[in-house]
N, CA, C and O atoms as a printed pandas DataFrame, in Angstrom:
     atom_number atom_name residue_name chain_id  residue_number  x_coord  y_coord  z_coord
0              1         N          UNK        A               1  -12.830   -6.938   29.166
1              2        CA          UNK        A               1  -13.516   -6.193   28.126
2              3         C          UNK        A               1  -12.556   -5.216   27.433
3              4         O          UNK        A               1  -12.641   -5.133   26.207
4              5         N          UNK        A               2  -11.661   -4.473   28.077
5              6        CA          UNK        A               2  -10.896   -3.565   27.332
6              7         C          UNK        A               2   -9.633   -4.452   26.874
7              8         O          UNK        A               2   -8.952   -4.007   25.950
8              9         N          UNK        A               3   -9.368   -5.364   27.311
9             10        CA          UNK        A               3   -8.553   -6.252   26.583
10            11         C          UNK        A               3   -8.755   -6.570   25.457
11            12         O          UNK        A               3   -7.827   -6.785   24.677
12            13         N          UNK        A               4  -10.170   -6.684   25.084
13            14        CA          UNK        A               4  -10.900   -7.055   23.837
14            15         C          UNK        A               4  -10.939   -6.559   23.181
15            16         O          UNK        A               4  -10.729   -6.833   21.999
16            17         N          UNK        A               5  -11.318   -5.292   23.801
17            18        CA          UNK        A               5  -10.725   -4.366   22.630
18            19         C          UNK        A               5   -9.527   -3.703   22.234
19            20         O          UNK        A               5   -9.521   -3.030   21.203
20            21         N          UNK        A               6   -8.523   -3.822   22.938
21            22        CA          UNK        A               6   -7.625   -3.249   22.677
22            23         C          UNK        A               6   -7.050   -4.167   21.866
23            24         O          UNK        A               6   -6.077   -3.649   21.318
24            25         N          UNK        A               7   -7.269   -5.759   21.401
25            26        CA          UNK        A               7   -7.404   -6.773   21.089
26            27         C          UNK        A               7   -7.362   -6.262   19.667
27            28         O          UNK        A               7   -6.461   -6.173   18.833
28            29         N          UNK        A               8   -9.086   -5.852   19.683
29            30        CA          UNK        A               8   -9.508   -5.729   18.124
30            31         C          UNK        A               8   -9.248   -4.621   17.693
31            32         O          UNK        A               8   -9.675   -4.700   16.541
32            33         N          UNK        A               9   -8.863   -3.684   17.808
33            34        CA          UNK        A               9   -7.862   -2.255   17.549
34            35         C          UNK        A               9   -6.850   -2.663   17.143
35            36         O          UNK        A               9   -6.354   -2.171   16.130
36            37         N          UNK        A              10   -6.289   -3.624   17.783
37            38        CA          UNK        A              10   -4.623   -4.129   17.241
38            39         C          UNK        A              10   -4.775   -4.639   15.876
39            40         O          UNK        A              10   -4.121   -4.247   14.909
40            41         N          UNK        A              11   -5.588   -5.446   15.868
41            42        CA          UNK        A              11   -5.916   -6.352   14.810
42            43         C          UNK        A              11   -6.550   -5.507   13.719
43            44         O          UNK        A              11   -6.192   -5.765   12.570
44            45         N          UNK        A              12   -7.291   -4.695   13.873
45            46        CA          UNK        A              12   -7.872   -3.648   12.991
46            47         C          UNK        A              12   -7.070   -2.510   12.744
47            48         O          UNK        A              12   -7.558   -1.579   12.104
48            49         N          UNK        A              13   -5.672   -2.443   13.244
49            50        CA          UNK        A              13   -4.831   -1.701   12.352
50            51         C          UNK        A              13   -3.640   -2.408   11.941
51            52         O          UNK        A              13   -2.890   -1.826   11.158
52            53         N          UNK        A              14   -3.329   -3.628   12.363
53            54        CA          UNK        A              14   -2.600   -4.511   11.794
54            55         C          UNK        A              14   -3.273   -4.886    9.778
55            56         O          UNK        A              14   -2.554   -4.979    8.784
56            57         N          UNK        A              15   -4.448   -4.981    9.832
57            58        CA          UNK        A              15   -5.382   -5.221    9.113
58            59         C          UNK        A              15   -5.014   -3.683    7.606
59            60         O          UNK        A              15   -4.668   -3.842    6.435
60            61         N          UNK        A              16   -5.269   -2.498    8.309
61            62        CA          UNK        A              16   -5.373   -1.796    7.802
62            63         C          UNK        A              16   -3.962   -1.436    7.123
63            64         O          UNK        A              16   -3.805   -1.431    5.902
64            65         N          UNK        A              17   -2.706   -1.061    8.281
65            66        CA          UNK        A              17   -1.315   -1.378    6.963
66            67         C          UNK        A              17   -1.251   -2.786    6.409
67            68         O          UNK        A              17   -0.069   -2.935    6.099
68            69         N          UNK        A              18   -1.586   -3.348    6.265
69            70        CA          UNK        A              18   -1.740   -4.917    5.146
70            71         C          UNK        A              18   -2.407   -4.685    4.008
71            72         O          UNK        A              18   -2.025   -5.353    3.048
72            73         N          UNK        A              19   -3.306   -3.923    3.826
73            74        CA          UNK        A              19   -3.955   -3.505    2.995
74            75         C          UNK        A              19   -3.661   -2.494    2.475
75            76         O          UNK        A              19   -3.864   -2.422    1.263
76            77         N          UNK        A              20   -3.074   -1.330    3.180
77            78        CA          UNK        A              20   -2.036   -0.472    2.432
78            79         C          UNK        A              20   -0.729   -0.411    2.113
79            80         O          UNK        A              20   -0.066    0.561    1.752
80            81         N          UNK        A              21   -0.326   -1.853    2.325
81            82        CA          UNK        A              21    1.041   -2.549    1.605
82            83         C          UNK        A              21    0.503   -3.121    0.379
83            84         O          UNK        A              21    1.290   -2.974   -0.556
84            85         N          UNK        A              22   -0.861   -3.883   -0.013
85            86        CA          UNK        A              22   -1.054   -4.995   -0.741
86            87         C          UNK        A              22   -1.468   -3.640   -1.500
87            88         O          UNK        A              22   -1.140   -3.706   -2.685
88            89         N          UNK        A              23   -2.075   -2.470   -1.169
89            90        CA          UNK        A              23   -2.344   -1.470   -2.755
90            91         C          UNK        A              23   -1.360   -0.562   -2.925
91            92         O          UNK        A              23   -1.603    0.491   -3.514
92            93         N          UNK        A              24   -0.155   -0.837   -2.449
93            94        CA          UNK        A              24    0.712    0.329   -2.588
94            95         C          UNK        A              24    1.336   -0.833   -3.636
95            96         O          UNK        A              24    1.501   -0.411   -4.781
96            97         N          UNK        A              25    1.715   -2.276   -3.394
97            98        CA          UNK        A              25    2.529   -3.341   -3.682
98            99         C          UNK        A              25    2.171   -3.862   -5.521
99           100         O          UNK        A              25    2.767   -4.270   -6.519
100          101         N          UNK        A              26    0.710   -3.475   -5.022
101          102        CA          UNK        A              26   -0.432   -3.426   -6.584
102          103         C          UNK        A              26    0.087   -2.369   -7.893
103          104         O          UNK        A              26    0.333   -2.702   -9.052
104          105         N          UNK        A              27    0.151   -1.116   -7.328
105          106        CA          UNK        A              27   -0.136   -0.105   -7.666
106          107         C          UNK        A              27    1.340    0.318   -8.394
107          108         O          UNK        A              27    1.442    0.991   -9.419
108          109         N          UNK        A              28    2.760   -0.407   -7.383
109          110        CA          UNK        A              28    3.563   -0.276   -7.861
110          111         C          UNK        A              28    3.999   -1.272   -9.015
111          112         O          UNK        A              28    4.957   -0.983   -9.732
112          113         N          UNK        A              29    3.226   -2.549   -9.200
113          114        CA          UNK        A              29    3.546   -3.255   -9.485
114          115         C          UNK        A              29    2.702   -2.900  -11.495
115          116         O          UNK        A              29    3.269   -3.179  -12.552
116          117         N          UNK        A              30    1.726   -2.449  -11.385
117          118        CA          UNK        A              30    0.830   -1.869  -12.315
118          119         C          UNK        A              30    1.734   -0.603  -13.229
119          120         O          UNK        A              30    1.602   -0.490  -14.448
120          121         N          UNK        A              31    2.640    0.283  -12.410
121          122        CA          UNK        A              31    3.292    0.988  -12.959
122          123         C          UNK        A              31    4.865    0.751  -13.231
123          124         O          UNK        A              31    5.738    1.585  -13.469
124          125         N          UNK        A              32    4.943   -0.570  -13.126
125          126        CA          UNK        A              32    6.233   -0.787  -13.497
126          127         C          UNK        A              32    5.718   -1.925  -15.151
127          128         O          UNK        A              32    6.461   -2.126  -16.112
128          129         N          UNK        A              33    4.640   -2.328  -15.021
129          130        CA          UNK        A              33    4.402   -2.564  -16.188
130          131         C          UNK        A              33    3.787   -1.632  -17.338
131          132         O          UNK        A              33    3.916   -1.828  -18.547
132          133         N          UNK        A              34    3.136   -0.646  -16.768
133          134        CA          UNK        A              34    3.109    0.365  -17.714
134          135         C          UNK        A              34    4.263    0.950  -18.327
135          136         O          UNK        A              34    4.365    1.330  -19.493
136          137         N          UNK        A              35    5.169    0.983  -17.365
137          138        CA          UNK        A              35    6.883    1.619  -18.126
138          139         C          UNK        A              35    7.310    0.891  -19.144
139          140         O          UNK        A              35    7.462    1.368  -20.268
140          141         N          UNK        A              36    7.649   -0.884  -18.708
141          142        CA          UNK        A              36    7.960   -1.453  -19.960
142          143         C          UNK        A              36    6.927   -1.481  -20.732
143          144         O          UNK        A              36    7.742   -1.647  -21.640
144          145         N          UNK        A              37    5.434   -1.481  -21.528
145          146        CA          UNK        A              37    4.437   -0.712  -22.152
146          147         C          UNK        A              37    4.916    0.207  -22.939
147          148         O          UNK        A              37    5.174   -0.212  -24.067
148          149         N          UNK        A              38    5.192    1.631  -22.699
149          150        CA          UNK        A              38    5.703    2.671  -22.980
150          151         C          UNK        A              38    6.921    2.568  -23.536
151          152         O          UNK        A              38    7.122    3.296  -24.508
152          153         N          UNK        A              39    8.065    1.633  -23.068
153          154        CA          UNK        A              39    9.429    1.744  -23.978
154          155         C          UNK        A              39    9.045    0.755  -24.863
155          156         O          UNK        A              39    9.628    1.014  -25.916
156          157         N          UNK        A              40    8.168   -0.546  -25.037
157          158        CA          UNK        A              40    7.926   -1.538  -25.857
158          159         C          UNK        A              40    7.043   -0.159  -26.934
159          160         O          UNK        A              40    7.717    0.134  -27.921
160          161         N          UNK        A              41    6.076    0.407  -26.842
161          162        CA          UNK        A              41    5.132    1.009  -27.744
162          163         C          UNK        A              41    5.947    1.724  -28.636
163          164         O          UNK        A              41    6.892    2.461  -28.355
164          165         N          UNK        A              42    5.260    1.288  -30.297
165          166        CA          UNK        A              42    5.589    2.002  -31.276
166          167         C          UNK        A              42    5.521    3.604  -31.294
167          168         O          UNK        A              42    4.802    4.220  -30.508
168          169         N          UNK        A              43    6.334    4.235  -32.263
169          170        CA          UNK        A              43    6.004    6.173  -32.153
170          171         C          UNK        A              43    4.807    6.577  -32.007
171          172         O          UNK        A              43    4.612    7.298  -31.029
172          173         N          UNK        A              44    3.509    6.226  -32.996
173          174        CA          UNK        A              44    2.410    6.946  -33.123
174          175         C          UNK        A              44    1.442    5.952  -31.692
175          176         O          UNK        A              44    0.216    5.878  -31.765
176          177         N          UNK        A              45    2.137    5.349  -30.624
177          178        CA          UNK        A              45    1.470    4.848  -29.586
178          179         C          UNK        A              45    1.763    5.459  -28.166
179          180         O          UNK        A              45    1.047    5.427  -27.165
180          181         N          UNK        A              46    3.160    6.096  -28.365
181          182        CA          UNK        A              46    4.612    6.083  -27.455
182          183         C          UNK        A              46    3.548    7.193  -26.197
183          184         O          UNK        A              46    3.500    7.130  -24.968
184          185         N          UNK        A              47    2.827    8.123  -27.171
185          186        CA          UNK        A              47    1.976    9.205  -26.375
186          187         C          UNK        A              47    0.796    8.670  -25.259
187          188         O          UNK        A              47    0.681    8.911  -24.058
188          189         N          UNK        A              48    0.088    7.956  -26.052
189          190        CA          UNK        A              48   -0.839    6.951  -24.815
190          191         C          UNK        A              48   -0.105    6.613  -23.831
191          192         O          UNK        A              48   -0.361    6.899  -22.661
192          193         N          UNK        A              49    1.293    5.697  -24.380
193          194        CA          UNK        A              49    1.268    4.824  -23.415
194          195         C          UNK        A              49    2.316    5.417  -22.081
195          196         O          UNK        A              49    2.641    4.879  -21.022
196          197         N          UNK        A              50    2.712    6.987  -22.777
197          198        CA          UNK        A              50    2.933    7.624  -21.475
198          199         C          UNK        A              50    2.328    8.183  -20.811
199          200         O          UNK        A              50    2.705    8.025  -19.650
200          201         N          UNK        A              51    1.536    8.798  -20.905
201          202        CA          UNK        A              51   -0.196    9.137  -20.306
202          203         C          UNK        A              51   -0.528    7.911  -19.480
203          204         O          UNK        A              51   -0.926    8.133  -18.336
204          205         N          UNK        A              52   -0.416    6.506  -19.923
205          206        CA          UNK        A              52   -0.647    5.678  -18.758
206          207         C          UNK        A              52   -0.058    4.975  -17.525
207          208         O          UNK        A              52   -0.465    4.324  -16.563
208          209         N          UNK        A              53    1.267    5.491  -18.101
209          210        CA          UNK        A              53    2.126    5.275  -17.693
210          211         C          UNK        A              53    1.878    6.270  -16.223
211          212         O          UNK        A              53    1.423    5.950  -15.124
212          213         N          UNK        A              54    2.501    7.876  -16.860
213          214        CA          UNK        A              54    2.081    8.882  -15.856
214          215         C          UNK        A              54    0.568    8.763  -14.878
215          216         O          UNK        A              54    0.157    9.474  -13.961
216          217         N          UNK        A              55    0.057    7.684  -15.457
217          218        CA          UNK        A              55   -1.428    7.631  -14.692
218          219         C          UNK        A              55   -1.336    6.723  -13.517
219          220         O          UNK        A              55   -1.732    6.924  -12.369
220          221         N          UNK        A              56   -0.555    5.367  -14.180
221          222        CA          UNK        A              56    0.106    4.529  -13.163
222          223         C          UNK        A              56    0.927    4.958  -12.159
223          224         O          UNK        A              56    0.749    4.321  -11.121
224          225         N          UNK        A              57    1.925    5.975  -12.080
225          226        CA          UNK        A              57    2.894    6.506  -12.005
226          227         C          UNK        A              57    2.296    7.378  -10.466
227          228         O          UNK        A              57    2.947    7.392   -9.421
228          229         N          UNK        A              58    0.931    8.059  -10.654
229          230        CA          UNK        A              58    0.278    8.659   -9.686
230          231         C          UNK        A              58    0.132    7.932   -8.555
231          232         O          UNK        A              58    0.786    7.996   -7.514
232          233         N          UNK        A              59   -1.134    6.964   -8.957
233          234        CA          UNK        A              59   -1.429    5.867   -8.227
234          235         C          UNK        A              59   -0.224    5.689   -7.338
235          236         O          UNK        A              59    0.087    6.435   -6.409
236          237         N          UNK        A              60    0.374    4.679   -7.709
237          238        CA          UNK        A              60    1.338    4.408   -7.149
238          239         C          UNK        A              60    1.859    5.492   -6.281
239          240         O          UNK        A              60    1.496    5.381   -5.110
240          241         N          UNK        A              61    2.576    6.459   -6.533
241          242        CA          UNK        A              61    2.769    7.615   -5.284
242          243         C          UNK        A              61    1.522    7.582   -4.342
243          244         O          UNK        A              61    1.626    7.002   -3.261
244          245         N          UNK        A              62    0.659    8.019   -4.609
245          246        CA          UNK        A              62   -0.343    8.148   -3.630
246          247         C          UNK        A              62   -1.122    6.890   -2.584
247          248         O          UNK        A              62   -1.816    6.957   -1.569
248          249         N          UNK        A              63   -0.651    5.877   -3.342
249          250        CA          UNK        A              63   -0.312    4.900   -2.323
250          251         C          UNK        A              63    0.710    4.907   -1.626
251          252         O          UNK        A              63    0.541    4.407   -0.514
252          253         N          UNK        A              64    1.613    5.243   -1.820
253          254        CA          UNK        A              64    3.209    5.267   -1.263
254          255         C          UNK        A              64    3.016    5.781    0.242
255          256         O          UNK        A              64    3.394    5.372    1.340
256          257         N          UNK        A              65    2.058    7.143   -0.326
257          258        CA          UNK        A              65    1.766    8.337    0.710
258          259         C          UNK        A              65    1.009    7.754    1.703
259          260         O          UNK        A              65    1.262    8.140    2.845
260          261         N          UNK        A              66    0.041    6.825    1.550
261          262        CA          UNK        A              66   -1.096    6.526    1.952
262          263         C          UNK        A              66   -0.506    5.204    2.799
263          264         O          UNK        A              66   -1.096    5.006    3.861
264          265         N          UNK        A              67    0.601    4.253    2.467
265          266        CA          UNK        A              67    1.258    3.460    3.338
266          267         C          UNK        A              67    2.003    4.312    4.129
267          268         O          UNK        A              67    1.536    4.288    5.267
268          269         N          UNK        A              68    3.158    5.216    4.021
269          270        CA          UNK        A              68    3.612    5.974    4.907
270          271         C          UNK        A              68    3.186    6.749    6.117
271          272         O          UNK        A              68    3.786    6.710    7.191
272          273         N          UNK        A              69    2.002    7.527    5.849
273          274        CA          UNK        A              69    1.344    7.787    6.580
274          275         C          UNK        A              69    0.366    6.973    8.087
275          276         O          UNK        A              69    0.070    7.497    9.161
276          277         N          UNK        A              70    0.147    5.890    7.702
277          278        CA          UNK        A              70   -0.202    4.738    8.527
278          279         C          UNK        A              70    1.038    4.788    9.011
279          280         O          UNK        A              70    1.046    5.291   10.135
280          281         N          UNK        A              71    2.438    4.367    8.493
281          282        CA          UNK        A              71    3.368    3.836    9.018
282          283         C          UNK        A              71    3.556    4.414    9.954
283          284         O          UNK        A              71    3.958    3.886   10.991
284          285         N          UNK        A              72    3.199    6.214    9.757
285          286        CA          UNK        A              72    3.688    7.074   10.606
286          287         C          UNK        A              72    2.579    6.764   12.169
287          288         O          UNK        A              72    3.007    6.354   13.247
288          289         N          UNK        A              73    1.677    6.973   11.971
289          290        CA          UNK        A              73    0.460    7.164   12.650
290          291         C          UNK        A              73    0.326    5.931   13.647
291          292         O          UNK        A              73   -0.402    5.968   14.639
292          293         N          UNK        A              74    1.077    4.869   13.296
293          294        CA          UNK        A              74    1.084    3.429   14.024
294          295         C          UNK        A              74    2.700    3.654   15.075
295          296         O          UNK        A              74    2.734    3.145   16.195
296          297         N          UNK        A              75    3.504    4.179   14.718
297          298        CA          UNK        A              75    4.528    4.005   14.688
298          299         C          UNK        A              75    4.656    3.983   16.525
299          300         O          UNK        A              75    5.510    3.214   16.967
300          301         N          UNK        A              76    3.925    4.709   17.437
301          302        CA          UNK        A              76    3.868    5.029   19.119
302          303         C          UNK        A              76    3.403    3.760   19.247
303          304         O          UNK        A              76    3.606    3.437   20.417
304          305         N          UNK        A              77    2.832    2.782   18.595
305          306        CA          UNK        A              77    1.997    1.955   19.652
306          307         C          UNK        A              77    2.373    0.491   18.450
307          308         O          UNK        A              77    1.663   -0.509   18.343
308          309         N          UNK        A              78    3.539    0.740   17.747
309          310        CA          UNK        A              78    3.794   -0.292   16.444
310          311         C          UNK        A              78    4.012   -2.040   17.169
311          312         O          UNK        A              78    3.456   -3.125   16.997
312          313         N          UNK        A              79    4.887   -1.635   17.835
313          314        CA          UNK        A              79    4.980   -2.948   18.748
314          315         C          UNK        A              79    3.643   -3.626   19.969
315          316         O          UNK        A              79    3.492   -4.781   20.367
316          317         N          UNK        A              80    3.066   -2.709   20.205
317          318        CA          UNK        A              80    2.000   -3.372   20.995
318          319         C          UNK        A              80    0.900   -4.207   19.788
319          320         O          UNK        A              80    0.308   -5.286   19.787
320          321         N          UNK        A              81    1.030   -2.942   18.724
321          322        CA          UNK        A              81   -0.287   -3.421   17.818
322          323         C          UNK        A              81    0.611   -4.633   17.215
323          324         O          UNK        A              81   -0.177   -5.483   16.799
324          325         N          UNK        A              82    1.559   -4.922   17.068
325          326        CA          UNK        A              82    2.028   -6.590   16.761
326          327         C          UNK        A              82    2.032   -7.694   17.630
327          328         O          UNK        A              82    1.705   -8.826   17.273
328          329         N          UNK        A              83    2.522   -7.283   19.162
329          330        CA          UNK        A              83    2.214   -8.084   19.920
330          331         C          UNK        A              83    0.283   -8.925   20.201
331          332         O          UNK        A              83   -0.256  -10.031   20.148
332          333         N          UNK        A              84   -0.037   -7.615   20.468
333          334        CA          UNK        A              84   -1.735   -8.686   20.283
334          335         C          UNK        A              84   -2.287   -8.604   18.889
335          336         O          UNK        A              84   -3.499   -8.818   18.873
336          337         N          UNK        A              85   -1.946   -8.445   18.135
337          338        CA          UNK        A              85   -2.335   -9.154   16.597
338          339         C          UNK        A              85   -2.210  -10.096   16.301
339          340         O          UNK        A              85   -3.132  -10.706   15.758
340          341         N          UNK        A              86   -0.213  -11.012   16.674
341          342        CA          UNK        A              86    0.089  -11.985   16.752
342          343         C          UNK        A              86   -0.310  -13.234   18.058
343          344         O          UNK        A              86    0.005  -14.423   18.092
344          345         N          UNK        A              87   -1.183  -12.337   19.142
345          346        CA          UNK        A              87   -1.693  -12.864   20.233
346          347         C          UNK        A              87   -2.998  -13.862   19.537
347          348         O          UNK        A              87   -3.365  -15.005   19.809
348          349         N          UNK        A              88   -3.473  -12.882   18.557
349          350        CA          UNK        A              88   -4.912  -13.097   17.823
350          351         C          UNK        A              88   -4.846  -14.179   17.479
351          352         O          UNK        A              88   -5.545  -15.106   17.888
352          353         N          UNK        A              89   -3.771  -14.235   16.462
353          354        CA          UNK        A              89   -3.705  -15.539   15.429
354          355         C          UNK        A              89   -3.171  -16.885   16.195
355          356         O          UNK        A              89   -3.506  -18.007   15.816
356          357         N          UNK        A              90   -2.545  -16.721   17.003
357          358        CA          UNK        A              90   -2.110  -17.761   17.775
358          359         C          UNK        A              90   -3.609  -18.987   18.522
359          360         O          UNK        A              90   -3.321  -19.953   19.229
């Protein structure tokens, strides 16, 4: 029984940095197209499209923060939670 769970803990934070790689991966990926946006945009546009830029620009950090932080928080038990995650899928 505690195998099981220690099972689905693994897997449920294996789960959880995957998902804060895939919106950090998003987020960066969203603000690197807003940049070229912003150097492509004409003068009387150039203002929006740095505003969205800077909007993208957030995001992205605060995902950054938000993967790091997991990274940190996993980091004592990083190898066990891979070992039975990859136990899972097998």
């Amino acid at each position: 029984m505690i195998d099981n769970a220690q099972t689905e803990l693994a897997a449920i934070g294996v789960r959880l940095l995957d998902d804060a790689y895939l919106a950090w991966f998003s987020a960066e990926s969203e603000c690197e197209s807003t940049l070229h946006g912003w150097f492509r945009a004409p003068g009387d546009l150039s203002t929006g499209a740095y505003l969205a830029y800077r909007a993208a620009l957030e995001r992205e950090e605060a995902a950054a923060r938000d993967l790091q932080r997991l990274w940190r928080l996993t980091g004592p038990c990083r190898e066990t939670l891979l070992e039975r995650y990859e136990a899972v899928c097998e």
